[in-house]
C-alpha positions in Angstrom: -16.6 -18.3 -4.9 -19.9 -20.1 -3.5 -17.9 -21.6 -0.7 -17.5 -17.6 0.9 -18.4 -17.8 4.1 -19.8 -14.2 3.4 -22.4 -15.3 1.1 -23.9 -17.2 3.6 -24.9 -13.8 5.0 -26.2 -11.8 2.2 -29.4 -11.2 2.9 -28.6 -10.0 6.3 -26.0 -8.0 4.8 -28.3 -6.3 2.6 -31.4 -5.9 4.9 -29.1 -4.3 7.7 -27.5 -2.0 4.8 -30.7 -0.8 3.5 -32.2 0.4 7.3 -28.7 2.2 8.3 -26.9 4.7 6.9 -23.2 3.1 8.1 -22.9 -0.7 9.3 -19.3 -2.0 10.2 -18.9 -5.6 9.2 -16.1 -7.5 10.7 -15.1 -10.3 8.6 -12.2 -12.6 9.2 -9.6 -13.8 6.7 -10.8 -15.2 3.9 -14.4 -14.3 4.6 -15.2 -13.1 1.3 -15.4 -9.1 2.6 -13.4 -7.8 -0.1 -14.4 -9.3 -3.4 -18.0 -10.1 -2.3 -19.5 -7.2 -0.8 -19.7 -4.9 -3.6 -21.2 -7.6 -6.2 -23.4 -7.9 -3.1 -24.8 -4.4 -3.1 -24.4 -4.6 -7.3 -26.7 -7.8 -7.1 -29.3 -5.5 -5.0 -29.5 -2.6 -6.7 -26.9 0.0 -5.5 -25.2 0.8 -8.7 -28.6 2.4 -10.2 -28.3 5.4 -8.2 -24.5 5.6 -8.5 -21.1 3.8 -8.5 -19.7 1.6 -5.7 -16.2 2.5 -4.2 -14.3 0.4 -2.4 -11.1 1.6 -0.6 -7.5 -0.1 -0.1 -4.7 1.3 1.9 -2.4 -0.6 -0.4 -1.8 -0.4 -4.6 -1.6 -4.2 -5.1 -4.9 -5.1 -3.2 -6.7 -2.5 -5.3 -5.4 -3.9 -8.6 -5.5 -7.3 -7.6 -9.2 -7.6 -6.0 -10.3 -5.9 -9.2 -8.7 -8.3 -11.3 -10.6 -10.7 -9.3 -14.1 -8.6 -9.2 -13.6 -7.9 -12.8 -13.2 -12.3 -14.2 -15.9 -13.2 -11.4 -18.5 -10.8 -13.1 -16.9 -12.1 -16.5 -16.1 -8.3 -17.6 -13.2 -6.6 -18.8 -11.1 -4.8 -16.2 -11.4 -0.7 -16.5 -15.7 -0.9 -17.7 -18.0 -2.2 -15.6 -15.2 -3.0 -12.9 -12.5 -0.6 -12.5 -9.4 0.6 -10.0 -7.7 4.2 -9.6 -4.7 4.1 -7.8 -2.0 7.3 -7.5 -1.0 8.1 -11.8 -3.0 5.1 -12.8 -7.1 5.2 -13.5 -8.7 2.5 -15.4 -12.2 3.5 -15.0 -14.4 4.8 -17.8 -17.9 6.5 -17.1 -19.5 2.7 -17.4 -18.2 1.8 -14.0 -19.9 0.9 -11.5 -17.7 -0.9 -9.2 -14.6 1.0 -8.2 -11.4 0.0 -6.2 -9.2 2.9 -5.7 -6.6 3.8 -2.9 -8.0 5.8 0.0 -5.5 8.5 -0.8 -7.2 8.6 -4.5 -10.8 9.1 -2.5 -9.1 11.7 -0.8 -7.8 13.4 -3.4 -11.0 13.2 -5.4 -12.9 14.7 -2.7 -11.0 17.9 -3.0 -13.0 18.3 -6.5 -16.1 17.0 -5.4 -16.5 17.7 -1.1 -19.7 15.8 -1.6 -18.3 12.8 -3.5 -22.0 12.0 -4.9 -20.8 10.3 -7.9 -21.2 7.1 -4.8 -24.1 5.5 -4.2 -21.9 3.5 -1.3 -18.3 4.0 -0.2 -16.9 0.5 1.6 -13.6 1.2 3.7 -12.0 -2.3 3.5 -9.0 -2.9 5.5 -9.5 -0.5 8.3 -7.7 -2.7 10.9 -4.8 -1.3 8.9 -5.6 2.5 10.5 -3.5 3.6 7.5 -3.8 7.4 8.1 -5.9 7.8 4.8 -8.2 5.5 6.3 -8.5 7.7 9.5 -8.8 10.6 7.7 -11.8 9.1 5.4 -13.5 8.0 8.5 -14.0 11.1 9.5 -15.1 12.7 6.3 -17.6 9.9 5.2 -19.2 10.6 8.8 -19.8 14.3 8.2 -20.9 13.3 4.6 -23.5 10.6 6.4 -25.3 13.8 8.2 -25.2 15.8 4.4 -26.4 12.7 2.7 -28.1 10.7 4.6 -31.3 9.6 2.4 -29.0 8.5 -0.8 -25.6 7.3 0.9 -24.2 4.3 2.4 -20.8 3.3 4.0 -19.6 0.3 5.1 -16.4 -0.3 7.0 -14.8 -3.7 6.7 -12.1 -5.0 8.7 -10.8 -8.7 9.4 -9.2 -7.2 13.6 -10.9 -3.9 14.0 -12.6 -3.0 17.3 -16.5 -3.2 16.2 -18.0 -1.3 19.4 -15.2 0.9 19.0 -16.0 2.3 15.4 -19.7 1.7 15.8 -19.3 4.4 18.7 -18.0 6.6 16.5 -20.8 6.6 14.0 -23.2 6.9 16.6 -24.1 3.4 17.5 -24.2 1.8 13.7 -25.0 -1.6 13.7 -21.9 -4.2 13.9 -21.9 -7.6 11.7 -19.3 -10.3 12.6 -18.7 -13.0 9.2 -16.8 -15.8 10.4 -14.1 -16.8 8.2 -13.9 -20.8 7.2 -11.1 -21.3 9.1 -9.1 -25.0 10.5 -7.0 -25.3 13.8 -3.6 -24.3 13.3 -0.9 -25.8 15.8 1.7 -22.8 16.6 5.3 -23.6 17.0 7.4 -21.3 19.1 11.2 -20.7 18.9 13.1 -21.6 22.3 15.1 -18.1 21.5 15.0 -15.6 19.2 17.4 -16.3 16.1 20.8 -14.2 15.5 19.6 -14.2 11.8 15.6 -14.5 10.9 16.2 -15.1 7.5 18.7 -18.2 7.9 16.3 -19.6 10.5 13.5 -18.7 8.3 15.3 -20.7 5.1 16.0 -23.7 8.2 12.4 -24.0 9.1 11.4 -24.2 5.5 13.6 -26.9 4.4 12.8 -29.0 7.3 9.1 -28.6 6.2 9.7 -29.1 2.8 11.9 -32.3 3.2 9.5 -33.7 6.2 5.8 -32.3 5.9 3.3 -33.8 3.9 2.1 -31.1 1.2 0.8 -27.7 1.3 2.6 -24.6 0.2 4.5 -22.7 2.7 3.8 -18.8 3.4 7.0 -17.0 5.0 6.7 -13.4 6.4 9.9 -11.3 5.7 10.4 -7.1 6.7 10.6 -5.9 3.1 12.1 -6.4 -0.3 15.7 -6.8 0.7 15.2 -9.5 2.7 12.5 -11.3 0.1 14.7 -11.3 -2.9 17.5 -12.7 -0.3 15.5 -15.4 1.0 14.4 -16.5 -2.6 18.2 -17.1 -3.3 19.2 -18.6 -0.2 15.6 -21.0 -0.7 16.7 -21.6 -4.6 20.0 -22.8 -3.7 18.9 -25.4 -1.4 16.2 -26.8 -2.9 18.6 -27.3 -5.6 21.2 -28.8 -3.5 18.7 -31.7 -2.6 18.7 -35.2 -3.6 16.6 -36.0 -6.6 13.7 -37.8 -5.4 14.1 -37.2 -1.9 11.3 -35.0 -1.9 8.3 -33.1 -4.0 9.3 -30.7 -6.5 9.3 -26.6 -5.4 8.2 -23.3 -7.4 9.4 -20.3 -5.1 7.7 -16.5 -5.3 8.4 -13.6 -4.1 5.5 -11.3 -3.4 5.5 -7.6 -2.5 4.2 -4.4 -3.8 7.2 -3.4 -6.1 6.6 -6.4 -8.0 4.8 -6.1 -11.6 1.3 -7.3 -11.5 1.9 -10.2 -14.0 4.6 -11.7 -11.4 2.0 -10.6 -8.5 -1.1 -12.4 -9.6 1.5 -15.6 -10.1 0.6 -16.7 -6.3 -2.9 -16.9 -6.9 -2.1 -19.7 -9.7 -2.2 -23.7 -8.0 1.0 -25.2 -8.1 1.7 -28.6 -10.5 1.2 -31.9 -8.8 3.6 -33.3 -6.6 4.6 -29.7 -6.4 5.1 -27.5 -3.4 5.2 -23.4 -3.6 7.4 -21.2 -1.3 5.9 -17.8 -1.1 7.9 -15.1 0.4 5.6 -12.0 1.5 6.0 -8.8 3.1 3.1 -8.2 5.7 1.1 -7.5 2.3 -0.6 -11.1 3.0 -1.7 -11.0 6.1 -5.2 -9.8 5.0 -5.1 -7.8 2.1 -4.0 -10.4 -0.4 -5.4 -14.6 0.4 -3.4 -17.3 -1.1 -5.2 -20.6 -1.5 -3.4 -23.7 -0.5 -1.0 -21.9 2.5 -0.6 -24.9 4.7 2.7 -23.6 6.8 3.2 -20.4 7.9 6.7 -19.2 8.9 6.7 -15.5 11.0 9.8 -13.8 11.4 7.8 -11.6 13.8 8.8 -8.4 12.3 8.0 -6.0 10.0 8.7 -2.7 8.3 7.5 0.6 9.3 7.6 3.9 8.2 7.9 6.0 11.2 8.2 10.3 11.7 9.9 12.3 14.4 8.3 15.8 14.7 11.4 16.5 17.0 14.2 16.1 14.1 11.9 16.5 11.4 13.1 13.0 9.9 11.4 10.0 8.8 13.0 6.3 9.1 12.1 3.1 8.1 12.4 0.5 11.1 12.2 -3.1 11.5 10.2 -3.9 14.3 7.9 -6.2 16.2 4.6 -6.6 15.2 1.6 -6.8 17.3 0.0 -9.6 19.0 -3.0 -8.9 16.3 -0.5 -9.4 13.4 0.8 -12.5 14.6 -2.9 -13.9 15.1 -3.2 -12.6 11.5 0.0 -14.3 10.0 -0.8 -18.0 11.5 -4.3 -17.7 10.7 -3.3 -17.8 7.2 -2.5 -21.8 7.7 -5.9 -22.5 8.1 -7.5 -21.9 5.3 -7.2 -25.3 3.5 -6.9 -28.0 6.2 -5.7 -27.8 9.8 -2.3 -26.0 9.8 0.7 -25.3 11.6 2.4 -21.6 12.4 6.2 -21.7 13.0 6.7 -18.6 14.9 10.6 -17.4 15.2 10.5 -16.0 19.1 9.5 -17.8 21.6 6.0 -17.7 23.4 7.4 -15.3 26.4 8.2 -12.5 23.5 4.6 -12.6 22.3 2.9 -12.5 25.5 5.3 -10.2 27.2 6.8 -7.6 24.4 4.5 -7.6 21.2 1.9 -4.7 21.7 -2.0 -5.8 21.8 -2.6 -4.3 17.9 -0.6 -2.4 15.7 0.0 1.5 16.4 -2.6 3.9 13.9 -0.5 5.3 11.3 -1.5 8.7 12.8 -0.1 8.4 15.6 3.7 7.5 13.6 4.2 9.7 10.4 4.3 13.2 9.1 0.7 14.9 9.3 1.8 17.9 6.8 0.1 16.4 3.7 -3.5 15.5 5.6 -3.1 19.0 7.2 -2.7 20.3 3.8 -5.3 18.5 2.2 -8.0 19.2 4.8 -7.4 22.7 4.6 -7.7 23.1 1.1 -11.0 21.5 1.6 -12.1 24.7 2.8 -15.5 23.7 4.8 -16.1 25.8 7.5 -17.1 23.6 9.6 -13.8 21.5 9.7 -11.0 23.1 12.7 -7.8 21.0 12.0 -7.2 20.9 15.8 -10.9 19.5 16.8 -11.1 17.3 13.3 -13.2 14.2 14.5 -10.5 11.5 14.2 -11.4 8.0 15.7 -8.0 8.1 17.6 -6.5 11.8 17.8 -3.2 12.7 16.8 -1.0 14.3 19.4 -0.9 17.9 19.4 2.9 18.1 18.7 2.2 16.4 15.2 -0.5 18.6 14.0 1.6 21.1 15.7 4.6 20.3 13.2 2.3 19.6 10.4 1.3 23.8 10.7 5.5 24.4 11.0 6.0 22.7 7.9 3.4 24.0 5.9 4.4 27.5 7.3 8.1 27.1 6.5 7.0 26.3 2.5 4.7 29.1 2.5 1.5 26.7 1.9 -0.2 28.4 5.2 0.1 31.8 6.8 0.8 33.5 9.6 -2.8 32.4 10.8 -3.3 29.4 9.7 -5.3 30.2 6.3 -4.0 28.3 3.2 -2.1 30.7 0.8 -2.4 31.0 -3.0 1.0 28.6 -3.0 -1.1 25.8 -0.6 -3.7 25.7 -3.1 -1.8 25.5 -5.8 0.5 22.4 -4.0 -2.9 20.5 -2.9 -3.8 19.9 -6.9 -0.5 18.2 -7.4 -0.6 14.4 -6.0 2.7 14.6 -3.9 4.2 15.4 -0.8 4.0 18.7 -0.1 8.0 19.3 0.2 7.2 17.6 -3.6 5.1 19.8 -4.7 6.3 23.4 -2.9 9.9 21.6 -5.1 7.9 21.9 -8.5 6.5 25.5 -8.0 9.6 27.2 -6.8 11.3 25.5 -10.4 8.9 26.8 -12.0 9.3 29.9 -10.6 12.8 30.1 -10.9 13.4 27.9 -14.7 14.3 24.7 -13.9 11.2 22.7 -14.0 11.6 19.9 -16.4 14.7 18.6 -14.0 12.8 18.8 -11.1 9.8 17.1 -12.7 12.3 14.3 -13.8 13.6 14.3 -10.0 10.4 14.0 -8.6 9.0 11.5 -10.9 12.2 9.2 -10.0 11.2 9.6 -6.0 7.8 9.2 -6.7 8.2 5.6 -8.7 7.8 3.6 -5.2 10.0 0.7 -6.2 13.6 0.2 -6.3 15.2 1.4 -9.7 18.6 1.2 -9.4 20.4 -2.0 -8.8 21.0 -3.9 -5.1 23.6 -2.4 -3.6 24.1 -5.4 -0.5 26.7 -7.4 -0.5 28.7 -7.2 -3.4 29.6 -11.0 -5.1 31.9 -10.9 -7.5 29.3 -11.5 -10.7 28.2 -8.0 -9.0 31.8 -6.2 -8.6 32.2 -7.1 -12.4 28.8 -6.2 -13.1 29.3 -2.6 -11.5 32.7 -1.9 -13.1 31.6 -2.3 -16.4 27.8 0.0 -15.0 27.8 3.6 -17.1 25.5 4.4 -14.9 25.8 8.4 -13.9 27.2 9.0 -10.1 25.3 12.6 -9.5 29.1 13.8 -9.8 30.0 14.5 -5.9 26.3 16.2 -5.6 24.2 13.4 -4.1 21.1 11.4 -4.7 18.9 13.3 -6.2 21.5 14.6 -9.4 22.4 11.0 -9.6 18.9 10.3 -10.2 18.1 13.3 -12.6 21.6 12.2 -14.5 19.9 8.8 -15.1 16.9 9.5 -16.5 18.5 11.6 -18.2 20.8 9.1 -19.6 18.2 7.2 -20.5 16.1 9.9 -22.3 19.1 10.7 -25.1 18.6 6.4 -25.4 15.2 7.1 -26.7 13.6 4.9 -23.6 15.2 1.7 -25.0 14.5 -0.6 -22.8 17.6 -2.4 -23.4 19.3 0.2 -21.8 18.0 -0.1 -18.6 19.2 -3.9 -18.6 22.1 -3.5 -19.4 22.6 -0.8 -16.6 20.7 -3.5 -13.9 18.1 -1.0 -13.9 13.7 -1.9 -13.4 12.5 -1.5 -16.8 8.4 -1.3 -15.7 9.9 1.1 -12.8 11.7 3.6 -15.6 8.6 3.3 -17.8 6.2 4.5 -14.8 8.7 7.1 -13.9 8.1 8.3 -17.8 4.7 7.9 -17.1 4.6 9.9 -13.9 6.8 13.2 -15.5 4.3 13.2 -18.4 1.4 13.4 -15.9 3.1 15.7 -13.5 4.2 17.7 -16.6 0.5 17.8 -17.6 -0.7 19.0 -14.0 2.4 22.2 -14.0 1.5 23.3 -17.4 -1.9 24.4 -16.1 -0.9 26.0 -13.2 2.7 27.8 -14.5 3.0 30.5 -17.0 5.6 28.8 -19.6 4.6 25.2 -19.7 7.4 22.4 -18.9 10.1 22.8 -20.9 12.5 25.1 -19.4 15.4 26.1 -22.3 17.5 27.4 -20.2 20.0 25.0 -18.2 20.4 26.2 -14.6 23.5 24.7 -12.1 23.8 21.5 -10.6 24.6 23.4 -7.3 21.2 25.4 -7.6 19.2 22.3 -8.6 20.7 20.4 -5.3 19.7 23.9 -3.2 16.1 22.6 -4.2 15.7 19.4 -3.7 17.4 19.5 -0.6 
């Protein structure tokens, strides 16, 4: 911790915080700007007047950067030093330093507009523009007007555009943190691979077999291709001669992953060892690993994208930005000098990869923030002049008011019904949440609870599907798992949890049927507190006795 480049700044840090209302602090990498800054404004005072809340556009980082808050203050996690993330709080009135999602602030605003329980509010990760984010930055700006004598935000970002943001709050004061960072020597590809993944494992047996040491960081799109790699990489480092080089410890790391296998990476490797992590774009800023030497970039990455024309989302594989890339090799020069093995060659990043990564905003469904700043119901907030940094088009708030129209959250002028405000107090989408009120309505709401909890566990619960070997062929012939008999998804789902229920939750169950037995607990988790949420708000509570059709439970959920 004393080696933080961020530390060397504190007392500018502090003296530029306590003369402005909102300061932007642009920190690269490894800086410190995450773990630092609130103990920072803890060490100076700010947690007397209220508590600290730090923002993450991702689960993990907000877990895992209190976990790291929490030993470096030598508390226990959930007092003084807490996270909230979406059906998970461990905070008690003690805390004082918060790390919560910024779709948890969000939703905690709609209790509390003012959100004065904060002394300070830190946006870390903005580069991200997650569309929380976006939405946050222009709440906490109106908030700055409201409360401007006891109130301080911070935004934090390792790429953002300083002058940019600073504009935006009026001409706030802009701090640059340089990260303690080495050369790093990249490497570019002659072509683009036919398979990034083979290349990838390639490039990382060549390294391992010819570099001196330093653990290897390799960027893959998503799950699918992590837990695919780590096979391919386990085989191989197998297949080589004893001797012939260091030992090798291989991790996955991603956001589905349970935070004991998480927090693994953070652990140094045994001598004469070398670790292979294999990350989604998850460590590119908001998780550092100590000791990343090589970094391997397939130059892709996942994205969840919307179409207001068809009404459809997707999940694409594409290029990432030029901002990315500078992110992803950076990461090999933490340590010592390093070297960034990038998979296209250099025409590809100068030609085709876009300057920075489009704002979420710009890409997904805007029904839910629609939603949600409606049932904020200040009147001085117009949806279609909303003060966003970048705007959304007008076709996507445009949709956003179809949607909401078509499930009856908005009316024929725009004003949120009694429906809207009933779906804003449940924490889902708001196809999710219309779902639960119309089975309420109509007696079948403990199966749509149950359906909704299983979309709602953001991880993978039923077993790989790719490429069947024939361990798996066996493995799925002898599977009792349910097959939503000819009615699709979402029944297959219900049937499971259902299956497992009349188990009593055994968790040897869910082995046996190749299924996640953290994800199916959560799941459990999840119906309870949804089931907790619906019995407030619907006349009969949650369990429905009577047992209505397959055919009308698909009707529903489709």
């Amino acid at each position: 911790m004393a080696n933080l480049p961020i530390l060397q700044f504190e007392e500018k840090i502090v003296e530029t915080v306590e003369k402005n209302s909102v300061v932007v602090i642009i920190g690269e990498t490894g800086s410190g700007k995450s773990t630092q800054l609130s103990q920072i404004l803890h060490r100076h005072g700010y947690t007397k007047s209220g508590v600290i809340a730090i923002t993450q556009p991702r689960r993990v980082a907000a877990v895992s950067v209190a976990r790291r808050v929490a030993q470096e203050l030598d508390v226990p996690l959930g007092e003084d030093v807490g996270y909230a993330i979406r059906f998970e709080d461990r905070t008690t009135s003690k805390t004082r330093i918060k790390y919560l999602t910024d779709g948890v602030l969000l939703r905690e605003s709609l209790s509390n507009p003012m959100l004065d329980d904060y002394s300070v509010i830190i946006l870390d990760e903005a580069h991200e523009r997650s569309l929380n984010t976006d939405i946050l930055l222009g709440l906490v700006k109106r908030l700055v007007r409201i409360r401007a004598s006891n109130f301080k935000v911070l935004i934090t970002s390792a790429t953002l555009d300083g002058e940019k943001v600073s504009e935006f709050f009026s001409g706030c004061p802009v701090l640059n943190v340089p990260g303690k960072l080495y050369p790093v020597e990249i490497l570019y590809s002659k072509e683009r691979p036919v398979s990034y993944i083979e290349s990838s494992l390639k490039v990382a047996i060549d390294i391992h077999v010819r570099e001196p040491e330093g653990d290897i960081l390799i960027f893959m799109t998503g799950q699918d291709d992590i837990e695919k790699l780590v096979s391919r990489l386990e085989e191989k480092v197998r297949s080589l001669a004893e001797g012939s080089c260091m030992d090798a410890i291989i991790y996955p790391l991603h956001g589905s992953l349970p935070p004991e296998m998480q927090v693994r990476v953070f652990s140094p490797p045994p001598p004469n060892c070398r670790r292979f992590i294999v990350s989604t774009n998850i460590a590119e800023t908001s998780l550092t690993v100590d000791g990343v030497v090589y970094v391997i970039d397939s130059g892709y990455v996942k994205q969840r994208q919307y179409n207001p024309s068809s009404g459809m989302f997707s999940l694409d594989v594409i290029q990432i930005s030029k901002v990315q890339a500078n992110q992803r090799a950076g990461r090999a020069g933490r340590t010592r000098p390093g070297k960034c093995y990038r998979l296209y060659p250099l025409a590809v990043y100068r030609d085709d990869f876009l300057d920075a990564t489009i704002p979420e905003i710009q890409r997904t469904s805007l029904a839910g923030s629609v939603l949600y700043l409606k049932s904020l119901d200040l009147p001085d907030i117009d949806i279609l002049k909303f003060d966003f940094l970048d705007a959304p088009s007008s076709e996507s708030l445009e949709d956003a008011l179809k949607q909401l129209y078509f499930i009856d959250a908005i009316d024929e002028n725009g004003a949120i019904t009694r429906i809207g405000r009933t779906m804003s107090d449940l924490p889902l989408e708001p196809s999710l949440s219309r779902t639960l009120i119309e089975a309420n309505e109509t007696g079948c709401l403990s199966q749509a609870l149950t359906v909704v909890a299983m979309l709602s566990a953001e991880t993978t619960l039923l077993p790989a599907r790719s490429k069947p070997s024939e361990k798996k062929r066996k493995h799925d012939e002898d599977s009792n798992l349910p097959n939503g008999s000819g009615y699709g998804d979402h029944i297959q789902l219900l049937q499971i949890f259902e299956s497992w229920d009349r188990t009593n939750y055994d968790p040897v169950w869910c082995k046996e049927n190749g299924m996640q037995v953290r994800g199916m607990v959560f799941v459990k988790d999840v119906r309870r507190q949804l089931c907790q949420i619906m019995q407030k708000i619907s006349k009969g509570g949650c369990v429905i006795p009577n047992q209505p059709s397959l055919k009308y439970l698909v009707s529903l959920t489709n």
